[in-house]
N, CA, C and O atoms as a GROMACS GRO file, in nm:
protein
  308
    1UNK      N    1  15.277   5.220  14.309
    1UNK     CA    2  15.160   5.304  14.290
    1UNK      C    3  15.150   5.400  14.408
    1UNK      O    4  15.164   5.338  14.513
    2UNK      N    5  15.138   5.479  14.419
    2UNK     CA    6  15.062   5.660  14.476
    2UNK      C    7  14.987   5.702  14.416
    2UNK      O    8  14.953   5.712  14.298
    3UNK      N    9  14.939   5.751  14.582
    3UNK     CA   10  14.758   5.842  14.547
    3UNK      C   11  14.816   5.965  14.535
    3UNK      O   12  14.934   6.001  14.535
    4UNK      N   13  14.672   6.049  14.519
    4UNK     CA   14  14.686   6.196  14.490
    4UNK      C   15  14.739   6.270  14.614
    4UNK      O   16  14.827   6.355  14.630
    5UNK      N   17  14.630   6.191  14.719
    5UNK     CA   18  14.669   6.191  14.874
    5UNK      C   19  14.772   6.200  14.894
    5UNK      O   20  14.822   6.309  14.921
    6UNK      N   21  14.840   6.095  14.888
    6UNK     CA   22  14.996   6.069  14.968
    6UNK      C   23  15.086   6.180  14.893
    6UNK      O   24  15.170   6.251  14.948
    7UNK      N   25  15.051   6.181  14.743
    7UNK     CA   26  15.144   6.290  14.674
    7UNK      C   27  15.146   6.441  14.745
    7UNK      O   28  15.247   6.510  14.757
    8UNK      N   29  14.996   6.483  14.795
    8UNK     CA   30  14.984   6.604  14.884
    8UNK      C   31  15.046   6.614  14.974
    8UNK      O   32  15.110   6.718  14.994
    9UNK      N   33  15.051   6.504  15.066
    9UNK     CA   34  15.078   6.484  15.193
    9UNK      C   35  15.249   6.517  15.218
    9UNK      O   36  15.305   6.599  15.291
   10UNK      N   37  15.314   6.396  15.106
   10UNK     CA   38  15.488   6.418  15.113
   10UNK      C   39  15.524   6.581  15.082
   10UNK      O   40  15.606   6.645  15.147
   11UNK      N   41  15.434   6.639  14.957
   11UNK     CA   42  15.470   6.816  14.917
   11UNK      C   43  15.438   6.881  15.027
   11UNK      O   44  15.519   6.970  15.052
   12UNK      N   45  15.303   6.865  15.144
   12UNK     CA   46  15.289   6.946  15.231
   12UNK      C   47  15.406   6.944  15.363
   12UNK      O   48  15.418   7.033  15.447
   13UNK      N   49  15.469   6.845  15.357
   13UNK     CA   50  15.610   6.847  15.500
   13UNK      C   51  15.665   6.856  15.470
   13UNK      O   52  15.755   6.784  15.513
   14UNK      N   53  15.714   6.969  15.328
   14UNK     CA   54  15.845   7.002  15.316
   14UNK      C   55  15.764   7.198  15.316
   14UNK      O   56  15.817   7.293  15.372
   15UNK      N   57  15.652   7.203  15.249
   15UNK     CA   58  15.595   7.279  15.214
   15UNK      C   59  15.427   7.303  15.250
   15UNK      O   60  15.341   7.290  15.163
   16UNK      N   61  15.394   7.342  15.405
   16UNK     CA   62  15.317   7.361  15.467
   16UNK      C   63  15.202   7.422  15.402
   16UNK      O   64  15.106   7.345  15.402
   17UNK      N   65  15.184   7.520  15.354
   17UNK     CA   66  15.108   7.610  15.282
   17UNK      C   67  15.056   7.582  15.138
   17UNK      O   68  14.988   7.654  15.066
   18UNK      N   69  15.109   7.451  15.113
   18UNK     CA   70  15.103   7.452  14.975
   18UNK      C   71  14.938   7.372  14.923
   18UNK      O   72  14.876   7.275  14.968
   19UNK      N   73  14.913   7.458  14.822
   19UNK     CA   74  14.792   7.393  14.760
   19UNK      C   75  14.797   7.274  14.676
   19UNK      O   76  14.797   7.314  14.560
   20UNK      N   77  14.801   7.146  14.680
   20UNK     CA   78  14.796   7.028  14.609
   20UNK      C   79  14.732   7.006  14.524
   20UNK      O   80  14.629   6.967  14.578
   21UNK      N   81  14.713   7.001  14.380
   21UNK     CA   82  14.675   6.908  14.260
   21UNK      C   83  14.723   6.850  14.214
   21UNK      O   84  14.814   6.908  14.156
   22UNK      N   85  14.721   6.677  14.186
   22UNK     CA   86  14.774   6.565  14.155
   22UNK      C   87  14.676   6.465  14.081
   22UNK      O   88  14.596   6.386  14.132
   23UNK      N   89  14.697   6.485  13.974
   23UNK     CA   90  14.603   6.379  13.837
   23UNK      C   91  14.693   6.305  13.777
   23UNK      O   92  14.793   6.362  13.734
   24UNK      N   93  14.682   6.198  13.765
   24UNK     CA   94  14.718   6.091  13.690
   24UNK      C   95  14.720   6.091  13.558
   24UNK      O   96  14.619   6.151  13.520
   25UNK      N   97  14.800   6.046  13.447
   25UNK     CA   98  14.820   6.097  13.332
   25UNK      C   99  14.884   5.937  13.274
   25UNK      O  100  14.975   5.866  13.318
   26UNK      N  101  14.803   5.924  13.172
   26UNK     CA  102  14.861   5.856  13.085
   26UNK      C  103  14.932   5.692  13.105
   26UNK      O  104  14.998   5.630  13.022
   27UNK      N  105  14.888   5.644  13.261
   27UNK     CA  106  14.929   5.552  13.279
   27UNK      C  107  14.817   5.450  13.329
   27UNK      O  108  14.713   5.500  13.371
   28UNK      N  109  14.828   5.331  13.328
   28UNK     CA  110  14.735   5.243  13.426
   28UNK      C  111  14.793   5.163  13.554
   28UNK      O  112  14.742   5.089  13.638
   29UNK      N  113  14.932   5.216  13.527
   29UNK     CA  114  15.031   5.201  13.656
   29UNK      C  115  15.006   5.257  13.759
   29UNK      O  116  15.068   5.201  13.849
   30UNK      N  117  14.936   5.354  13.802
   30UNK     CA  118  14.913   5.452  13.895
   30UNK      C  119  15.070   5.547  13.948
   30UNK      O  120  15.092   5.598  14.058
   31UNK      N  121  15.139   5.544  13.855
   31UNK     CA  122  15.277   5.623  13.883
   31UNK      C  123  15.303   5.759  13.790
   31UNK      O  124  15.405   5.824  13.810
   32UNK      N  125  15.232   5.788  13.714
   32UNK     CA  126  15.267   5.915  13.663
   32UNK      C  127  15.138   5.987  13.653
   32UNK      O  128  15.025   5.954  13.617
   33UNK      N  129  15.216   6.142  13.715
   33UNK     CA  130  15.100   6.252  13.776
   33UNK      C  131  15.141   6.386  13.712
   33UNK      O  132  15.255   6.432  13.701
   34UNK      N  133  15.037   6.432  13.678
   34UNK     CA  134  15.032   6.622  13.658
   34UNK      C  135  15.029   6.629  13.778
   34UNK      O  136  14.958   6.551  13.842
   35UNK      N  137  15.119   6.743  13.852
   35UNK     CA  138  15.110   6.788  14.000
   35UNK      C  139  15.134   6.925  13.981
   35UNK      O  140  15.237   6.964  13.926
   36UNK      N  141  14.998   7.043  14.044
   36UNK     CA  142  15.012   7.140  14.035
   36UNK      C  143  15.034   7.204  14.212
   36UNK      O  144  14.950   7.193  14.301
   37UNK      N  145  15.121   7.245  14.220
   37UNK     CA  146  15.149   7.304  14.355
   37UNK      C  147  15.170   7.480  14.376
   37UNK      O  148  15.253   7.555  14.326
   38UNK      N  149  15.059   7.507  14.469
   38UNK     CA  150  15.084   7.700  14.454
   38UNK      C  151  15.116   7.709  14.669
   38UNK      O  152  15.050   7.678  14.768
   39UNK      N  153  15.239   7.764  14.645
   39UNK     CA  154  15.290   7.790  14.730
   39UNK      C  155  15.384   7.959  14.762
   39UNK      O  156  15.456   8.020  14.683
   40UNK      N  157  15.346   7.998  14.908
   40UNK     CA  158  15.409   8.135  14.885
   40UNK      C  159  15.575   8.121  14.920
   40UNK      O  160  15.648   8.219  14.932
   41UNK      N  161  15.626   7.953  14.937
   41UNK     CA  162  15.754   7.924  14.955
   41UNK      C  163  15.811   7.978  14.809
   41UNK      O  164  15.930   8.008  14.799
   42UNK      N  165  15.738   7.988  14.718
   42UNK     CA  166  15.805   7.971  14.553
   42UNK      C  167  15.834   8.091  14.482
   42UNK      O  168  15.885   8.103  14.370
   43UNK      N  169  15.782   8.210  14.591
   43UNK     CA  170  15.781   8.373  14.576
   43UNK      C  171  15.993   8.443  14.525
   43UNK      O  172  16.076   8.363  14.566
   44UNK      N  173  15.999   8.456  14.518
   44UNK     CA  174  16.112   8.519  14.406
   44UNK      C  175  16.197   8.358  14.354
   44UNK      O  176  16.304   8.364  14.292
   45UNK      N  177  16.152   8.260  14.379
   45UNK     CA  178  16.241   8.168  14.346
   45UNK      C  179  16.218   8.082  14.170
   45UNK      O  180  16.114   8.025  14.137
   46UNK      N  181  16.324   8.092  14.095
   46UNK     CA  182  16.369   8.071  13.960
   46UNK      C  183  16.282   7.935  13.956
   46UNK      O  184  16.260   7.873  14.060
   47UNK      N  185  16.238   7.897  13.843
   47UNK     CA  186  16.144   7.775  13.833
   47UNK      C  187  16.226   7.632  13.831
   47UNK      O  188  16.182   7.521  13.860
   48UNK      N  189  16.330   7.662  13.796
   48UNK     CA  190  16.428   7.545  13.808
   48UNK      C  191  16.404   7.508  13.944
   48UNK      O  192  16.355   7.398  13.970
   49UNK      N  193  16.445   7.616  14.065
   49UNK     CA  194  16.484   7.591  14.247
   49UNK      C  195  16.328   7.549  14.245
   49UNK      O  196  16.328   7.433  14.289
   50UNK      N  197  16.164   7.596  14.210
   50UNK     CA  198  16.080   7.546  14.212
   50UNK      C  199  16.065   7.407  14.232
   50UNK      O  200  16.044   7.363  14.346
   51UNK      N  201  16.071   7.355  14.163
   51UNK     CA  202  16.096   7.223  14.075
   51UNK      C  203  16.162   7.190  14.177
   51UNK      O  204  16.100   7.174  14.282
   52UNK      N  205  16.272   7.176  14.176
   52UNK     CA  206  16.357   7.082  14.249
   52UNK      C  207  16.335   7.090  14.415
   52UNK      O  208  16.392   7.004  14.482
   53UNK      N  209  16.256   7.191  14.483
   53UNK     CA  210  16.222   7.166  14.557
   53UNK      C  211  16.054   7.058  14.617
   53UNK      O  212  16.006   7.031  14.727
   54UNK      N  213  16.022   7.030  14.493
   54UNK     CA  214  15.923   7.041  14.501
   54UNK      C  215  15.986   6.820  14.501
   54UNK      O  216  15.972   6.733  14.587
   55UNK      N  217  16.052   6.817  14.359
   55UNK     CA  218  16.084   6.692  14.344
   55UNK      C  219  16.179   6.637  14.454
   55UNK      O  220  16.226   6.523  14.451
   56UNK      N  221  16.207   6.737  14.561
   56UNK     CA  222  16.288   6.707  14.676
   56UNK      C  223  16.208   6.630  14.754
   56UNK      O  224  16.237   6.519  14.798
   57UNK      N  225  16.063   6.717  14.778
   57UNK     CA  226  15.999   6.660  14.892
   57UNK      C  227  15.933   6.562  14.823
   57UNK      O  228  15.840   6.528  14.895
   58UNK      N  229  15.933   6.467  14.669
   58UNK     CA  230  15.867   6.349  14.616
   58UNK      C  231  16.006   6.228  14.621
   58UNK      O  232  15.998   6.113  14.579
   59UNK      N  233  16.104   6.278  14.671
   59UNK     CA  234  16.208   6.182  14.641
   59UNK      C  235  16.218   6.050  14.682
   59UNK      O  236  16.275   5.970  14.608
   60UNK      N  237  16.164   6.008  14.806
   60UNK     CA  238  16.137   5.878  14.840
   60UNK      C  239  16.037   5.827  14.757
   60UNK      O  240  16.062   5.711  14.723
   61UNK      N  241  15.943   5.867  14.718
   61UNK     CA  242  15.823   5.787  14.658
   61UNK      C  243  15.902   5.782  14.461
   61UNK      O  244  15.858   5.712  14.370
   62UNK      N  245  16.001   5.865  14.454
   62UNK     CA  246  16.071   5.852  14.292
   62UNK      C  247  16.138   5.734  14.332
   62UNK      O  248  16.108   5.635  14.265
   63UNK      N  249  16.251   5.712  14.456
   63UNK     CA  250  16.366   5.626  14.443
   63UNK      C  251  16.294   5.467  14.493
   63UNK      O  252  16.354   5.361  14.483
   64UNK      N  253  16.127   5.484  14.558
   64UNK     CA  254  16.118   5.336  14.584
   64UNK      C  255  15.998   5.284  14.463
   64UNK      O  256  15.934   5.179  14.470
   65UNK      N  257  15.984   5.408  14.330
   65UNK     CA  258  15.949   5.336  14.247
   65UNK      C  259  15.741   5.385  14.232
   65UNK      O  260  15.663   5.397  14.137
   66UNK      N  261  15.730   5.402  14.398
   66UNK     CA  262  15.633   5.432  14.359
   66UNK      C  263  15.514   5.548  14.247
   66UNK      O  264  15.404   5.540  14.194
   67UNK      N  265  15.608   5.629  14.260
   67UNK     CA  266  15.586   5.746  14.151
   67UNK      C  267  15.698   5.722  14.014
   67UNK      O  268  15.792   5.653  14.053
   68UNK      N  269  15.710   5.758  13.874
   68UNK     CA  270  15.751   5.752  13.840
   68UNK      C  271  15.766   5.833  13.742
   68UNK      O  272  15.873   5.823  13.683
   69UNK      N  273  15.686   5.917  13.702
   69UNK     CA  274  15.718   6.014  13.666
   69UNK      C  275  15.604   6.213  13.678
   69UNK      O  276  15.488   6.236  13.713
   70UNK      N  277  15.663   6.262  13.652
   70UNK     CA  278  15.586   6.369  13.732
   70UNK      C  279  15.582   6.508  13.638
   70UNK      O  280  15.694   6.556  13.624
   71UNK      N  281  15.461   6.592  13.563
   71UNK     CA  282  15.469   6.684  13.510
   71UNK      C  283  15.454   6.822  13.610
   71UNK      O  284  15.338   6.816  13.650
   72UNK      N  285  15.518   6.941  13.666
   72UNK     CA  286  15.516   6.989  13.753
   72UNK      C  287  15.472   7.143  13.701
   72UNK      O  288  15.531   7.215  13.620
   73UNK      N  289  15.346   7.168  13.777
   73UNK     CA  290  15.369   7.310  13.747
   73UNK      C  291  15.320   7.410  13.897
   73UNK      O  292  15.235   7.391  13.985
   74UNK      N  293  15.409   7.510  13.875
   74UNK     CA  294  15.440   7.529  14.053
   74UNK      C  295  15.391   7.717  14.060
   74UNK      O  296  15.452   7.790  13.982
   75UNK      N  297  15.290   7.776  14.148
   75UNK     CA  298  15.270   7.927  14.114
   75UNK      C  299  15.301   7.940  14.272
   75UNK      O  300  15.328   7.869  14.369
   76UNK      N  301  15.280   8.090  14.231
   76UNK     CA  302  15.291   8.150  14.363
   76UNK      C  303  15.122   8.180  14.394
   76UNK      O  304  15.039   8.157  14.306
   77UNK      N  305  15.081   8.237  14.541
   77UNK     CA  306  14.954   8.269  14.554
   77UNK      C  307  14.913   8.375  14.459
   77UNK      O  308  14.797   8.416  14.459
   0.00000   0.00000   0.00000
């Protein structure tokens, strides 16, 4: 299980600037989140590199289980 918190926290040290929204969806597991992130890191970058940067900086909390799955939607300012 992960909070909304900790979900902010891991996106903000890869991605300083970034605005955090993280809701819980559909589980009573506390592991799957809508996560909306607006960052000016994401400015000419393809939504795929979005994404995967974004699931870069969630990767410990994917591989020890605590998150498990994640709907992502990522803007610029």
């Amino acid at each position: 299980m992960i909070t909304e918190q900790e979900i902010a926290e891991l996106i903000r040290q890869q991605m300083p600037d970034a605005v955090v929204e993280a809701k819980e969806w559909g589980s009573a597991t506390g592991d799957h989140y809508d996560i909306r992130v607006v960052s000016t890191r994401f400015e000419g970058v393809a939504l795929i590199d979005r994404h995967r940067m974004v699931y870069s900086a969630l990767d410990a909390a994917l591989k020890d289980g605590r998150l498990h799955a994640a709907q992502l939607k990522t803007e610029t300012p």
